[in-house]
N, CA, C and O of each residue as an XYZ file, in Angstrom:
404
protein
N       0.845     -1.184      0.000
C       0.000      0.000      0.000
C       0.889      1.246      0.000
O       1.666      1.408      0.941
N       0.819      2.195     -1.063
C       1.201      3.570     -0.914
C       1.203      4.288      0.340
O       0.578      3.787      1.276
N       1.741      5.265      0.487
C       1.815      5.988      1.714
C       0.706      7.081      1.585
O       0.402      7.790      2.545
N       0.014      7.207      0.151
C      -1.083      8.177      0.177
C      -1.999      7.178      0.222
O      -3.099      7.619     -0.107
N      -2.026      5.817      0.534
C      -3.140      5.307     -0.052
C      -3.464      4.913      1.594
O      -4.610      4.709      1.995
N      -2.323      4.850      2.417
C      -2.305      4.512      3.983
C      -2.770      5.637      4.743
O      -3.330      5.431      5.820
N      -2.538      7.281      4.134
C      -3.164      8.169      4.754
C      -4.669      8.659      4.366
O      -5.392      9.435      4.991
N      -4.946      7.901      3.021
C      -6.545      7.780      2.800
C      -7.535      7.202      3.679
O      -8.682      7.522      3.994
N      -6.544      5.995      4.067
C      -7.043      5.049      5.237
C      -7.649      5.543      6.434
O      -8.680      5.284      7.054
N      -6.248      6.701      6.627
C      -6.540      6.914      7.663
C      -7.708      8.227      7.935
O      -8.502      8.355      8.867
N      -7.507      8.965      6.948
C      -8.453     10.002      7.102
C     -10.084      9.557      6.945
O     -10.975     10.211      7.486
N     -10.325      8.437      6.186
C     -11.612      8.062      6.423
C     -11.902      8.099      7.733
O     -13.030      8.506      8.012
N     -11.013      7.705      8.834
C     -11.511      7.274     10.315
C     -11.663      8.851     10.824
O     -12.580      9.165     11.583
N     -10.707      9.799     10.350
C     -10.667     10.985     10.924
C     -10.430     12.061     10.171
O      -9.381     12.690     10.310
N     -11.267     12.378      9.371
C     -11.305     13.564      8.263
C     -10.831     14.912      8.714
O     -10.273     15.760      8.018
N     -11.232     15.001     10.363
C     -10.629     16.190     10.445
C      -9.305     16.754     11.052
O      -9.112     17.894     11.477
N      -8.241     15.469     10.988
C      -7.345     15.240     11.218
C      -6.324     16.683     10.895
O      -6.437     16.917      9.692
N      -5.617     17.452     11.390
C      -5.226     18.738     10.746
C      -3.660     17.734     10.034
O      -3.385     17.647      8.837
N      -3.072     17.262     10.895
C      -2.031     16.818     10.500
C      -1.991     15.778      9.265
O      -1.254     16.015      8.308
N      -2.870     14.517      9.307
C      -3.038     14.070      8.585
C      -3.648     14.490      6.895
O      -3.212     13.973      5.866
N      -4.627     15.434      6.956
C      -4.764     16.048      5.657
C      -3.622     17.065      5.433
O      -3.386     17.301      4.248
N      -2.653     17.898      6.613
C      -1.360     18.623      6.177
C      -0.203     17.291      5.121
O       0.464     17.769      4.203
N      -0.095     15.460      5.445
C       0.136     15.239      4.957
C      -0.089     14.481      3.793
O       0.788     14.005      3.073
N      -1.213     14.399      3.656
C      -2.301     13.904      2.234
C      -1.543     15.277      1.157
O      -1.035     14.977      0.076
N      -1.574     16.543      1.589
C      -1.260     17.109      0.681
C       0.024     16.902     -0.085
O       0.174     16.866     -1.306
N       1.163     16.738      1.132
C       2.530     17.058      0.982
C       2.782     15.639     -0.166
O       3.808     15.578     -0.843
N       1.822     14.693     -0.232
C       1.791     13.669     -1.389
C       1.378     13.977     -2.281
O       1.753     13.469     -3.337
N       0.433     14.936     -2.241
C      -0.097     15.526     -3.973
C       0.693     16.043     -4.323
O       0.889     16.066     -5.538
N       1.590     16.756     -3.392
C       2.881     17.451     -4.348
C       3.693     16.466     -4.648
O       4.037     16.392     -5.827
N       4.143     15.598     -3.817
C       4.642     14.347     -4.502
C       4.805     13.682     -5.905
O       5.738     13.234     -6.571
N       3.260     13.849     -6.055
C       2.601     13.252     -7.541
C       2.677     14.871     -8.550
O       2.475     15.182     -9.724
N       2.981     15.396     -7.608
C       3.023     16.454     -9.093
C       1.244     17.004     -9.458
O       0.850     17.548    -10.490
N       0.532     16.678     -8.375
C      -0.723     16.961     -8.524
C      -1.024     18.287     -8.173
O      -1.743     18.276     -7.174
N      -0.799     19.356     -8.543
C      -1.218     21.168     -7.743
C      -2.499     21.064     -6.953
O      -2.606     20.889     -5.739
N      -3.416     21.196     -7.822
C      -4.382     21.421     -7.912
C      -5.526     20.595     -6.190
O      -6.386     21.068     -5.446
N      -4.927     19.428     -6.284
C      -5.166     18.607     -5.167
C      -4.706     19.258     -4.016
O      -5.328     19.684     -3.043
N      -3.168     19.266     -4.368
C      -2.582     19.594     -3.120
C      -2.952     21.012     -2.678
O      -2.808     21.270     -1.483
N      -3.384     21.900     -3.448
C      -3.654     22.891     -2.776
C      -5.649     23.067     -2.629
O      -6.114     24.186     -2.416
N      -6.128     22.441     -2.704
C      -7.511     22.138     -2.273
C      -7.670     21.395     -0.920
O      -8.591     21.576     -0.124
N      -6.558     20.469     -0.768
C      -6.563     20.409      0.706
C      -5.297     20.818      1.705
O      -4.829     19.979      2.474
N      -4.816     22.083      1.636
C      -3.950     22.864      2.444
C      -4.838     23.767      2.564
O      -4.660     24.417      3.594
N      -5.922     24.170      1.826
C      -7.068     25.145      2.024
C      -7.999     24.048      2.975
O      -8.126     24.683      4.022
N      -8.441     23.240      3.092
C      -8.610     22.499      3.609
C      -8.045     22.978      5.664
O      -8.587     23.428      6.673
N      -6.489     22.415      5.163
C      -5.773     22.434      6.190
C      -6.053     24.197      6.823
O      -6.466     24.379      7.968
N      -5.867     24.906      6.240
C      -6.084     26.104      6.798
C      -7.554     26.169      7.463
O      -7.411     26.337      8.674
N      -8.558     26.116      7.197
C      -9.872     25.731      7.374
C      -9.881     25.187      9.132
O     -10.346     25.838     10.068
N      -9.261     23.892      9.208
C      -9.509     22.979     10.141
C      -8.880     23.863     10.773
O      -9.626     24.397     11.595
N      -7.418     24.448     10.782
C      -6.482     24.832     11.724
C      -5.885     26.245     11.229
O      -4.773     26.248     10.701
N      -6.582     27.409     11.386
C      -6.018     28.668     10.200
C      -4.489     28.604     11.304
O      -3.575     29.094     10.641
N      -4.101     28.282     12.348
C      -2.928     28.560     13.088
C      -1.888     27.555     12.479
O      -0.708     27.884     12.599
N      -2.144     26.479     11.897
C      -1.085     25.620     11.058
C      -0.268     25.610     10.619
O      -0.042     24.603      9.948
N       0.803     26.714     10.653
C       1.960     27.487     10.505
C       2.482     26.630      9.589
O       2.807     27.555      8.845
N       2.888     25.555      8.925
C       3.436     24.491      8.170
C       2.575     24.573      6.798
O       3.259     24.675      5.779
N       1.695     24.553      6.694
C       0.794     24.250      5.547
C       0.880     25.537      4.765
O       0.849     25.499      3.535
N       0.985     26.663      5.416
C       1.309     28.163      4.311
C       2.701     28.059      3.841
O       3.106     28.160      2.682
N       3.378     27.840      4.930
C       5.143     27.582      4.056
C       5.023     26.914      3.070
O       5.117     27.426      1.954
N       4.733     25.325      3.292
C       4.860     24.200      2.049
C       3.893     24.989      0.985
O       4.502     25.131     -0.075
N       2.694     25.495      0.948
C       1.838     25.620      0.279
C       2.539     27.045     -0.930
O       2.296     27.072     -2.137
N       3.096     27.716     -0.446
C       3.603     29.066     -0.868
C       4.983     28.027     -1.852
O       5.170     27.988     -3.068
N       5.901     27.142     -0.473
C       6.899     26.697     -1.287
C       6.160     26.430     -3.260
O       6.306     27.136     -4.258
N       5.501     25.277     -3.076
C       4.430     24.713     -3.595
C       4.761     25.808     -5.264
O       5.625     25.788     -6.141
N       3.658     26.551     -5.015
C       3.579     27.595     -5.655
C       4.623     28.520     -6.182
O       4.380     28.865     -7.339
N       5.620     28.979     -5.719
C       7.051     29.683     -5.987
C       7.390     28.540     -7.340
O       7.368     28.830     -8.536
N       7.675     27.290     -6.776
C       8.401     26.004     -7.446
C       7.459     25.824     -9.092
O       7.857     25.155    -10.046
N       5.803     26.851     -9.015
C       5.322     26.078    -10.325
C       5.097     27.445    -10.800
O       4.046     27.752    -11.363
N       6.254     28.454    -10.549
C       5.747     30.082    -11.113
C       4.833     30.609    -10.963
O       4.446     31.363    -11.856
N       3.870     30.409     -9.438
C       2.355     31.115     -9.532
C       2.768     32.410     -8.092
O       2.169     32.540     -7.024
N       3.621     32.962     -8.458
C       4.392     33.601     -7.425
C       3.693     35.035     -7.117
O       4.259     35.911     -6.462
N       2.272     35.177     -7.722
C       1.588     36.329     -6.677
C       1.191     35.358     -6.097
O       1.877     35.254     -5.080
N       0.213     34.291     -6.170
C      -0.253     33.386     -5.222
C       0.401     32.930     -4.281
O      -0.007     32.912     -3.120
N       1.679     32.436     -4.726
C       2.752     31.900     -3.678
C       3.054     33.243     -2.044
O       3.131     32.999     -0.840
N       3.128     34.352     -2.685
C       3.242     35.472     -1.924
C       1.962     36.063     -1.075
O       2.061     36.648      0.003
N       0.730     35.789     -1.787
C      -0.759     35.665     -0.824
C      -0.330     34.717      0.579
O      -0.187     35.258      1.676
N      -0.159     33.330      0.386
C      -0.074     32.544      1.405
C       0.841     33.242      2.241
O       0.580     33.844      3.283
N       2.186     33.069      1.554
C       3.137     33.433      2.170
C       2.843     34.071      3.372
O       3.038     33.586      4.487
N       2.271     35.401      3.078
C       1.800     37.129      3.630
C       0.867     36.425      5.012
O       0.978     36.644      6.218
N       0.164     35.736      4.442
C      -0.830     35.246      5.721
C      -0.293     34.500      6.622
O      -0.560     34.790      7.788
N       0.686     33.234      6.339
C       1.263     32.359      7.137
C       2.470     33.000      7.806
O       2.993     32.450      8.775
N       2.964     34.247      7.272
C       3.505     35.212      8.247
C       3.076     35.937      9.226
O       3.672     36.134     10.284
N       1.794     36.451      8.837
C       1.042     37.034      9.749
C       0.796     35.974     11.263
O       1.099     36.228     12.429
N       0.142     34.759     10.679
C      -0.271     33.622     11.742
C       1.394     33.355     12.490
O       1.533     33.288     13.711
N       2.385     33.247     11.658
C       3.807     32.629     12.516
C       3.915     34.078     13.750
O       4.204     34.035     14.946
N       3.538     35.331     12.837
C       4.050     36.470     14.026
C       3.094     36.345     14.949
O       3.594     36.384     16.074
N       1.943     36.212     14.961
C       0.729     36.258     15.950
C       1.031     35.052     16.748
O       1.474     35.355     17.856
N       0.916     33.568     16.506
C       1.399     32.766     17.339
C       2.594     32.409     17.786
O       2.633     31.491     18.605
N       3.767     33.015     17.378
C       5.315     33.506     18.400
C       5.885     32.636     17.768
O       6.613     32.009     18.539
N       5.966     32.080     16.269
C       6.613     30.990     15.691
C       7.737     31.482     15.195
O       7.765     31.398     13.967
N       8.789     32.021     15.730
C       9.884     32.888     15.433
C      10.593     31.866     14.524
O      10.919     32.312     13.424
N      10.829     30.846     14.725
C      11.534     30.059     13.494
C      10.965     30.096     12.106
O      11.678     30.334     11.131
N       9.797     29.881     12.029
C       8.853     29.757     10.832
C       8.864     31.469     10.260
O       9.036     31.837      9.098
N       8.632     32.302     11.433
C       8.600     33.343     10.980
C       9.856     33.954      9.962
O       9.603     34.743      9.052
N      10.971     33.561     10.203
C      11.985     33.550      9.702
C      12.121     32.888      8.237
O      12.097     33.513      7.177
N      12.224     31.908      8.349
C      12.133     30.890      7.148
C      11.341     31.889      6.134
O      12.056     32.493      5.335
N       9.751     32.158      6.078
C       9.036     32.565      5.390
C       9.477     33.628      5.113
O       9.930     33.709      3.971
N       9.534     34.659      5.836
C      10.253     35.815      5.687
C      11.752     35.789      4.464
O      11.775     36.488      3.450
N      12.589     35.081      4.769
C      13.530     34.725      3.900
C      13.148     34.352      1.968
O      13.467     34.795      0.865
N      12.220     33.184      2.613
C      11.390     32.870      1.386
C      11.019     34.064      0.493
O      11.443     34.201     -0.654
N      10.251     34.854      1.075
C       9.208     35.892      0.586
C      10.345     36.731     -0.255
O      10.200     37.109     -1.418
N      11.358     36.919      0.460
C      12.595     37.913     -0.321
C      12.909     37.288     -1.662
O      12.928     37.803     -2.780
N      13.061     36.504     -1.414
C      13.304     35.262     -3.120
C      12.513     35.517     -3.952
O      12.852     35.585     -5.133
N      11.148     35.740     -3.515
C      10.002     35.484     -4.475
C      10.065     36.805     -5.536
O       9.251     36.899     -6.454
């Protein structure tokens, strides 16, 4: 069994799993699937807008397929959430990111 096909498994039992649909996505990017993967990091934001992980990857995501106002939307927000919840590491990272973009 796949490792997306083991976290399908698992999200049937618990759909609203924040972590588990944070990594259902990080497999659509895997597959090269966008479109998926970012229908459920919106998702992930939804369940958990404080999810500090899912705007990084999600922005990464985006930078990597040239959709780089979009990439910079997330970005902007998952900065906002890293400064509001004291995620000084993340805050950093993104911040760095954002300069690239």
């Amino acid at each position: 069994m796949s490792r997306r096909a083991k976290i399908e498994s698992l999200l049937q039992d618990s759909p609203e799993d924040v972590f588990l649909n944070y990594a259902y996505a990080m497999e659509f990017i895997k597959e090269s699937e966008i479109e998926s993967a970012r229908e459920i990091f919106a998702k992930v934001r939804k369940l958990d807008p404080d999810y500090v992980p899912a705007y990084f990857q999600e922005a990464q995501m985006l930078g990597q397929e040239d959709l780089i106002d979009e990439a910079k939307q997330i970005l902007a927000s998952g900065i906002d959430v890293a400064r509001r919840t004291g995620d000084d590491h993340a805050l950093g990272e993104m911040t760095e990111f954002m300069e690239t973009l």
